[in-house]
C-alpha atoms as one frame of an Amber mdcrd trajectory, in Angstrom:
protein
  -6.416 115.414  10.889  -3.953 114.331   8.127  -5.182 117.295   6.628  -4.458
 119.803   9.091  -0.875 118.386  10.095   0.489 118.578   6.254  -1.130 122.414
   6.101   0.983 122.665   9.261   4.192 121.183   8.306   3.723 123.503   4.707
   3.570 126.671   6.334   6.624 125.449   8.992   8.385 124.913   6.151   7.803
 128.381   4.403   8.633 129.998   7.839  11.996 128.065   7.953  12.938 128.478
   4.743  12.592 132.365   5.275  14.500 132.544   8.586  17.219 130.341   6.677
  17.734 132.933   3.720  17.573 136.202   6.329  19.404 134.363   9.470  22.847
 136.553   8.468  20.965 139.395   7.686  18.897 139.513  10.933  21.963 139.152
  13.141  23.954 142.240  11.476  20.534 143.932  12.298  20.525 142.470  15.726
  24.286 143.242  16.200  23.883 146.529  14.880  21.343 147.510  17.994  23.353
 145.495  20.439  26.435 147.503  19.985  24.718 150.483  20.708  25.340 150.959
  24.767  21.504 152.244  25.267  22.207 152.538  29.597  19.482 154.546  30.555
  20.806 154.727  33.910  23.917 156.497  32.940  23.491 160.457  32.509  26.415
 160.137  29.954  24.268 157.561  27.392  21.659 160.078  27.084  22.629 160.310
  23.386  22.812 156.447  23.197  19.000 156.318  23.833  18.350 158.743  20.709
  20.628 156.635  18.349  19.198 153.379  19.518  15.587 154.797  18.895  16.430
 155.841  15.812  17.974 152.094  14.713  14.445 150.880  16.012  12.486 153.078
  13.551  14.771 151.988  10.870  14.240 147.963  11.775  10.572 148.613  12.029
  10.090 151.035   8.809  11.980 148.139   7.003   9.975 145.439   8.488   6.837
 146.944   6.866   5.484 149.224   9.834   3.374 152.415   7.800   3.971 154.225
  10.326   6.992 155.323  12.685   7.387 157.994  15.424   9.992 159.241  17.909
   7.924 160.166  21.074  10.278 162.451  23.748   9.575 161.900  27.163  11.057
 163.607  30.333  13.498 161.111  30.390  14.352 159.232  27.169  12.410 158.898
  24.062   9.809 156.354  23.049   9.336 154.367  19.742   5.653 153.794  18.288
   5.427 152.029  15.080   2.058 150.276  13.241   0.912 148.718  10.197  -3.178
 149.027   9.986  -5.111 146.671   8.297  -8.312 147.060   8.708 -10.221 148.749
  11.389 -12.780 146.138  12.101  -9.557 143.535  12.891  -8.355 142.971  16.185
  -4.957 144.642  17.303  -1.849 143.072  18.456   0.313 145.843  20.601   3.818
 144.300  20.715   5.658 146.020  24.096   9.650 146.208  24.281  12.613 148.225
  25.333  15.607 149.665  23.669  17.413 149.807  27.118  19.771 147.977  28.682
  21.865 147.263  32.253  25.221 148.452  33.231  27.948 146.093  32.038  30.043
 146.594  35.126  32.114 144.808  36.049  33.964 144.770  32.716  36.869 142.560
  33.644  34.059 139.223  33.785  33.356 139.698  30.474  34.695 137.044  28.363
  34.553 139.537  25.366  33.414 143.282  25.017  29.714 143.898  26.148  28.978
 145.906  23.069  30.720 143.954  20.704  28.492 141.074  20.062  30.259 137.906
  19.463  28.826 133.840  18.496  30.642 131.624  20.359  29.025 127.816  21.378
  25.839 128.802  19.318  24.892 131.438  21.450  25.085 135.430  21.021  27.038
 137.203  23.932  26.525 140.706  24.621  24.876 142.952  26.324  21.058 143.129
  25.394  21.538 139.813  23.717  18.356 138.476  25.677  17.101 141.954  27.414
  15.368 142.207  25.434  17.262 143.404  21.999  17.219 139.775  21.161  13.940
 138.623  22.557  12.089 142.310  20.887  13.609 141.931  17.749  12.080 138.303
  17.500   9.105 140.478  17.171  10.454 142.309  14.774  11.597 139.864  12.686
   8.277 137.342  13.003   6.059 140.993  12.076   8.264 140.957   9.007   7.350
 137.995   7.674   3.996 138.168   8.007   3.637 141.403   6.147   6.250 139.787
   3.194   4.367 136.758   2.728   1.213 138.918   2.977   0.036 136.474   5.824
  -0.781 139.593   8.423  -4.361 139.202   8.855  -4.351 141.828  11.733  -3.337
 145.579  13.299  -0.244 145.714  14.363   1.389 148.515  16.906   4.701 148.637
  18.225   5.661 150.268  21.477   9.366 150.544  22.771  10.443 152.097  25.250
  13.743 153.522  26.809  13.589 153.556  30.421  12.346 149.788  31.406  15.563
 149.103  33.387  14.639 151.842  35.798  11.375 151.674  36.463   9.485 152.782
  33.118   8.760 156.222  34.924   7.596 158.036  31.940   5.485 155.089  30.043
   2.179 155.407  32.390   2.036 159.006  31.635   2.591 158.299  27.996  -0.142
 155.745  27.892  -2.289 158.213  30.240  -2.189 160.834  27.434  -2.128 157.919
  24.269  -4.837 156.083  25.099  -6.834 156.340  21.567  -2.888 155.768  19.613
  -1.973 152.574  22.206  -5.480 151.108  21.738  -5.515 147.511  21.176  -7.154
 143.898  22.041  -4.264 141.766  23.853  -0.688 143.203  24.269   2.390 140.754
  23.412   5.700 140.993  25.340   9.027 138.542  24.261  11.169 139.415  27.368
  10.949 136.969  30.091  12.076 132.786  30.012  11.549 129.498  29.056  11.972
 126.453  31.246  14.375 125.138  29.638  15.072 124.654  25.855  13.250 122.215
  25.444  10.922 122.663  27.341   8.132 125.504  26.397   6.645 127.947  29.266
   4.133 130.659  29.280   5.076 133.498  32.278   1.654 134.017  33.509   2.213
 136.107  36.749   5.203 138.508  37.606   6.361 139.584  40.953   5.833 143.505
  42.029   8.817 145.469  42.886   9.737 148.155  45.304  12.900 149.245  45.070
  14.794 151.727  47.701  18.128 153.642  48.410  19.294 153.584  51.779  21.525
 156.500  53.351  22.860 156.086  56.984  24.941 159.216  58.324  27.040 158.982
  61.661  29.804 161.901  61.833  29.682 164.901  60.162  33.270 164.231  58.445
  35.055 160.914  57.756  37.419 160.648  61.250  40.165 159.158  62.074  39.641
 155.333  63.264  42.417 155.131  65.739  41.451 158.435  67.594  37.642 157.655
  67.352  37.196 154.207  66.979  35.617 152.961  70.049  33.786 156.406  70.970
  32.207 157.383  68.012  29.628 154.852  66.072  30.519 153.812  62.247  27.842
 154.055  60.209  28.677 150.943  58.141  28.141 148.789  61.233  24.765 150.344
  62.167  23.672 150.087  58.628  24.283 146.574  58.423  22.844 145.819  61.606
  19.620 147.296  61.028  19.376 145.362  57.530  20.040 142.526  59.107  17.321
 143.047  61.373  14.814 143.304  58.734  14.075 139.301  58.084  14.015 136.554
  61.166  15.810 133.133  61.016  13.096 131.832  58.501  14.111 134.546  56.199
  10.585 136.348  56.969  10.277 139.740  56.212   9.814 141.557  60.105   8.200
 144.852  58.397   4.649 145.157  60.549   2.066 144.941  57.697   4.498 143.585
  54.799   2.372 140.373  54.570  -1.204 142.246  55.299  -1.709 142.197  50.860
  -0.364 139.359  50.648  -2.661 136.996  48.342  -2.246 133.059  49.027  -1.920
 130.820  46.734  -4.273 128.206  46.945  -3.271 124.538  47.483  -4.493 123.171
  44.214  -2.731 125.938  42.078   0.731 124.499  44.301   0.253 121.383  43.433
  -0.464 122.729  39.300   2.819 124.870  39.790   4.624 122.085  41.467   3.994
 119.845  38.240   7.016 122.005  36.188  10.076 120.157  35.887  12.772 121.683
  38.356  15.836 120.187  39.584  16.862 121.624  42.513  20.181 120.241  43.076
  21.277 121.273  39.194  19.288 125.032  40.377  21.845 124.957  42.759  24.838
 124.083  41.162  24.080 126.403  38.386  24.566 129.222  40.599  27.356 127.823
  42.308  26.543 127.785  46.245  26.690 125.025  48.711  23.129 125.634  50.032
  19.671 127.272  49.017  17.455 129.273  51.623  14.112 131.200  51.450  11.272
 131.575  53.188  10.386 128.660  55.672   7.494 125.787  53.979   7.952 126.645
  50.525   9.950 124.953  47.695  12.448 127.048  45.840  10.202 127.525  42.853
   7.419 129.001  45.072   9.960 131.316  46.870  10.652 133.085  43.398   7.361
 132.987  42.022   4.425 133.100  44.139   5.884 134.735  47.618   7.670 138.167
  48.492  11.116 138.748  49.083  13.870 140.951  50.438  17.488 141.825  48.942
  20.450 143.866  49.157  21.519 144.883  45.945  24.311 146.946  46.650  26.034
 148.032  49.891  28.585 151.051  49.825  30.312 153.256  52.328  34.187 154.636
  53.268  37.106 153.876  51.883  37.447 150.808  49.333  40.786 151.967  46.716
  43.748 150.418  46.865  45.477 150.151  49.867  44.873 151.446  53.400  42.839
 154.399  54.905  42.081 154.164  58.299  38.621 155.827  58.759  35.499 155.938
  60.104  33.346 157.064  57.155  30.935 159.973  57.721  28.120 157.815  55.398
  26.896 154.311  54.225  24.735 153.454  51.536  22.392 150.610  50.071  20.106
 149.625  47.498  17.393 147.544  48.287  14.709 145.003  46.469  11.708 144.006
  47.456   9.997 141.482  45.531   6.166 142.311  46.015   2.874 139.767  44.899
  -0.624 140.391  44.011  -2.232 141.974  45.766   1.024 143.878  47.190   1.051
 147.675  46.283   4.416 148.818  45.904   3.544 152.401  47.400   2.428 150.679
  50.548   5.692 148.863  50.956   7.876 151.324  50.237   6.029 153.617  53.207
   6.100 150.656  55.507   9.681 149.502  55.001  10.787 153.337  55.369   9.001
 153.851  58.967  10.315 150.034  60.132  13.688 150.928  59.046  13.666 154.680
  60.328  12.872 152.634  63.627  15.519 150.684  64.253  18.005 153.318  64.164
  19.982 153.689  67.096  20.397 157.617  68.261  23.583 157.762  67.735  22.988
 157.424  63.368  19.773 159.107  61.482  18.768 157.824  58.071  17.061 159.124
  54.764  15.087 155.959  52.944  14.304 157.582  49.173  11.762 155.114  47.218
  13.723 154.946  43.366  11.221 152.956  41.565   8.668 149.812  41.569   5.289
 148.115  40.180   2.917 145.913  40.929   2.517 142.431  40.105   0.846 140.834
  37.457  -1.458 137.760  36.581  -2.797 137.012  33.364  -5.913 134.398  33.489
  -4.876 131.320  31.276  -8.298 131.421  29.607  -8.062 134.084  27.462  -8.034
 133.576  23.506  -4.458 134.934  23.204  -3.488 132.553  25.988  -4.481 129.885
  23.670  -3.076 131.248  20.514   0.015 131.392  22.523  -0.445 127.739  23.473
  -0.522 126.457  20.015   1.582 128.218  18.352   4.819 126.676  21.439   2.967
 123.259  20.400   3.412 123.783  16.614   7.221 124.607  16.943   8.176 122.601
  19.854   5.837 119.577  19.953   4.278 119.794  23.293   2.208 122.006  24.886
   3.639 125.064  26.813   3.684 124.966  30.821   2.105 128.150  32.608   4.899
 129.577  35.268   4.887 132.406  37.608   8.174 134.082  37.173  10.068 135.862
  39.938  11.190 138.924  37.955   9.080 141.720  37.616   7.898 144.096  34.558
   6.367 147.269  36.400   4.355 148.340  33.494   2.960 145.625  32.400   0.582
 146.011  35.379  -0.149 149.667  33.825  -0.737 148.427  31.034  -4.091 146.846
  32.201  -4.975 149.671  34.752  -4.244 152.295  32.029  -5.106 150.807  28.984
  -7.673 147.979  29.975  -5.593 145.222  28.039  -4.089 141.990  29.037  -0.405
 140.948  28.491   0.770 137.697  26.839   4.100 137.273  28.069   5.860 134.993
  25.540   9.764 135.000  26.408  11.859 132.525  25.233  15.366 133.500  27.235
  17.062 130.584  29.734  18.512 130.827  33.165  21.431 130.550  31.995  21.431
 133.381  29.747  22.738 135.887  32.505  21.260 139.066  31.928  22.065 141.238
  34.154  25.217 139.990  34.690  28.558 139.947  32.771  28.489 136.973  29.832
  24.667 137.957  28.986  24.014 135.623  26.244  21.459 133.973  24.401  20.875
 130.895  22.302  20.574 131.286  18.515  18.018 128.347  18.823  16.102 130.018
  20.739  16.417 133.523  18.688  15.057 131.215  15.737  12.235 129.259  17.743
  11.152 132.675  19.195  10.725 133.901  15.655   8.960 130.458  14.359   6.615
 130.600  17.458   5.636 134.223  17.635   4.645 133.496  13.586   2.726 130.726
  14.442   0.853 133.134  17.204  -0.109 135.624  14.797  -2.000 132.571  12.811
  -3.700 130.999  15.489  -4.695 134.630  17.049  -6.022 135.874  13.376  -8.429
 132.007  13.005 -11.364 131.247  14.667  -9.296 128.386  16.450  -9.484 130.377
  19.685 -12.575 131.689  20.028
């Protein structure tokens, strides 16, 4: 045993040592992909995709990949990258995207987006966590292991450029890549941690169906004063008929929405129930008096093991400066719904569009589009890379790692294993507090470093004979 912890502590201290003579040098890599404003929802970044694929093949070419290729897509382009060692060795295929959120509302930012700064040990920008930061972890943990000629495996890379809406164009990809994308687990750094100290594995992800909603009442914005009263506002209706969509226990009213639903059972409650979570701090953190959800579950089982519905953006007449007295013609949302295994996002999209078509009063109609979605995702905590995964948290941060079921959702990581047969490990190693999404995105450079330490130590344990 003596043994085996001094063989551990040597190669912990070869890993540090490395990360200590790069660490400037991998965040003007880092920074250099950040300040690229890769939006793939924007029509107007289009060429921002191209340049921040092409900063990926150089990161990747200079990490020691053989092999790197610009894939186009019908939307934006795709990265592929390997190094193969041998054949008869297993495959790692590291998943990623280039692609980032909107930074609106600029005026929260405490400095520009795309201008990454440090500031309290942490890097703000957008992308800092999702998932430039958390991917190039990867990148940087692949790099030494070919440089210390300790990569004892394949290695593939795949990053993509449409993740934040929807990966629309990766199942078709991995449809017609099969024999290029084969592999024997796939490894993903772009979900959470706990806390910072305290390890967690994501080992199921929430499905997603995601909708825009269009309500139309007149067939031209009218006057208020010489129609309000007569002539129904659209607005009104629209948020009527959301609001009619979940009861007073914040249950979803959708006939069949629960049908797929698959329970949890009572002992895997009680395992989930054993993560550390304080509510009240939960609560604070986000800065609201009160938490609600779903009626007989705690908050952590609300986000992680039971559907959900949201309003992500509501839109409609007049709302510049000033006054305009109107009764708009149209209103608009965006809507969420958080989906489980078994849950198929198709399903719910069809069966939220009828419900919703139904409560409209005659005096509105309404057009429901379907935008994107995915299906959950569970990963069985038995498997080999599971393990590896395990060991390598322990080696860096002294205890062992605690399995979580996450409330965000990764669409194709569920295509992945339909498509290509393979498992994810989803090793993230962003905090709650991080923000992405949101203006301040951040992320701690202890956590950059641990990612890289850990996802190293992976690659050993994965390579041995420790994990079966």
């Amino acid at each position: 045993m003596i043994i085996l912890v001094q063989n551990i502590n040597g190669k912990m201290e070869k890993i540090n040592q490395y990360i200590e003579e790069n660490k400037e040098r991998f965040l003007e890599e880092l920074f250099e992909l950040i300040r690229i404003p890769s939006i793939s929802s924007l029509k107007e970044n289009k060429s921002e995709m191209y340049n921040a694929a092409a900063c990926w093949v150089k990161i990747l070419g200079a990490a020691g990949a053989d092999l790197t290729e610009i894939f186009e897509t019908a939307g934006h382009p795709i990265v592929y990258a390997e190094k193969i060692i041998n054949l008869a060795k297993p495959t790692i295929l590291i998943y990623a995207h280039m692609d980032v959120m909107p930074a609106d509302p600029l005026d929260q930012w405490k400095s520009g987006p795309f201008e990454p700064v440090i500031m309290d040990g942490k890097i703000w920008a957008r992308g800092a966590d999702d998932d430039k930061g958390q991917s190039f972890i990867q990148a940087k943990a692949f790099e030494y292991l070919v440089r210390s000629n300790t990569l004892d495996c394949n290695v593939k890379f795949l990053i993509e450029g449409e993740e934040e809406v929807g990966s629309p164009n990766l199942a078709g990809f991995c449809s017609g890549h099969r024999e290029l994308l084969k592999s024997d687990i796939i490894l993903v750094s772009d979900t959470g941690m706990i806390a910072k100290d305290i390890p967690s594995i994501t080992v199921g992800l929430r499905g997603l169906a995601y909708l825009q909603l269009e309500v139309t009442g007149p067939n031209r914005d009218l006057h208020s004063g010489l129609f309000g009263g007569a002539v129904a506002n659209p607005i009104t209706e629209l948020c009527k008929m959301i609001a009619g969509v979940t009861d007073g226990n914040h249950r979803i009213g959708i006939p069949g929405f629960y049908d797929d639903v698959r329970e949890v059972s009572e002992q895997e409650r009680i395992k989930l129930s054993k993560a550390p979570f304080d509510e009240n701090k939960y609560r604070l953190s986000v800065g609201v008096n009160a938490l609600q959800g779903d009626t007989g579950y705690t908050t952590r089982e609300r986000t992680g093991i039971r559907p959900a519905f949201d309003v992500c953006g509501i839109w409609g007449g007049y709302t510049a400066e000033g006054a305009k007295t109107i009764i708009p013609s149209k209103a608009f949302a965006k809507i969420s719904a958080r989906l489980v295994p078994d849950q198929d996002h198709h399903k719910i999209a069809e069966l939220f569009k009828d419900y919703f078509i139904s409560l409209a009063p005659e005096c509105v109609s309404v057009e429901v589009t379907p935008l994107h979605g995915g299906q959950g995702y569970v990963c069985p905590v038995d498997l080999p890379a599971y393990h590896a995964a395990e060991l390598a948290y322990e080696d860096v941060f002294g205890c062992k790692p605690i399995p979580v079921r996450s409330g965000g959702s990764i669409p194709i990581i569920s295509v992945f294993e339909e498509i290509l047969g393979v498992k994810s490990i989803l090793m993230g190693f962003g905090l709650e507090s991080d923000a992405i999404h949101s203006p301040n995105e951040n992320f701690p450079l202890d956590n950059f470093y641990n990612g890289i330490r850990t996802v190293i130590r992976f690659y050993h344990h994965f390579q041995s004979n420790e994990v079966g």
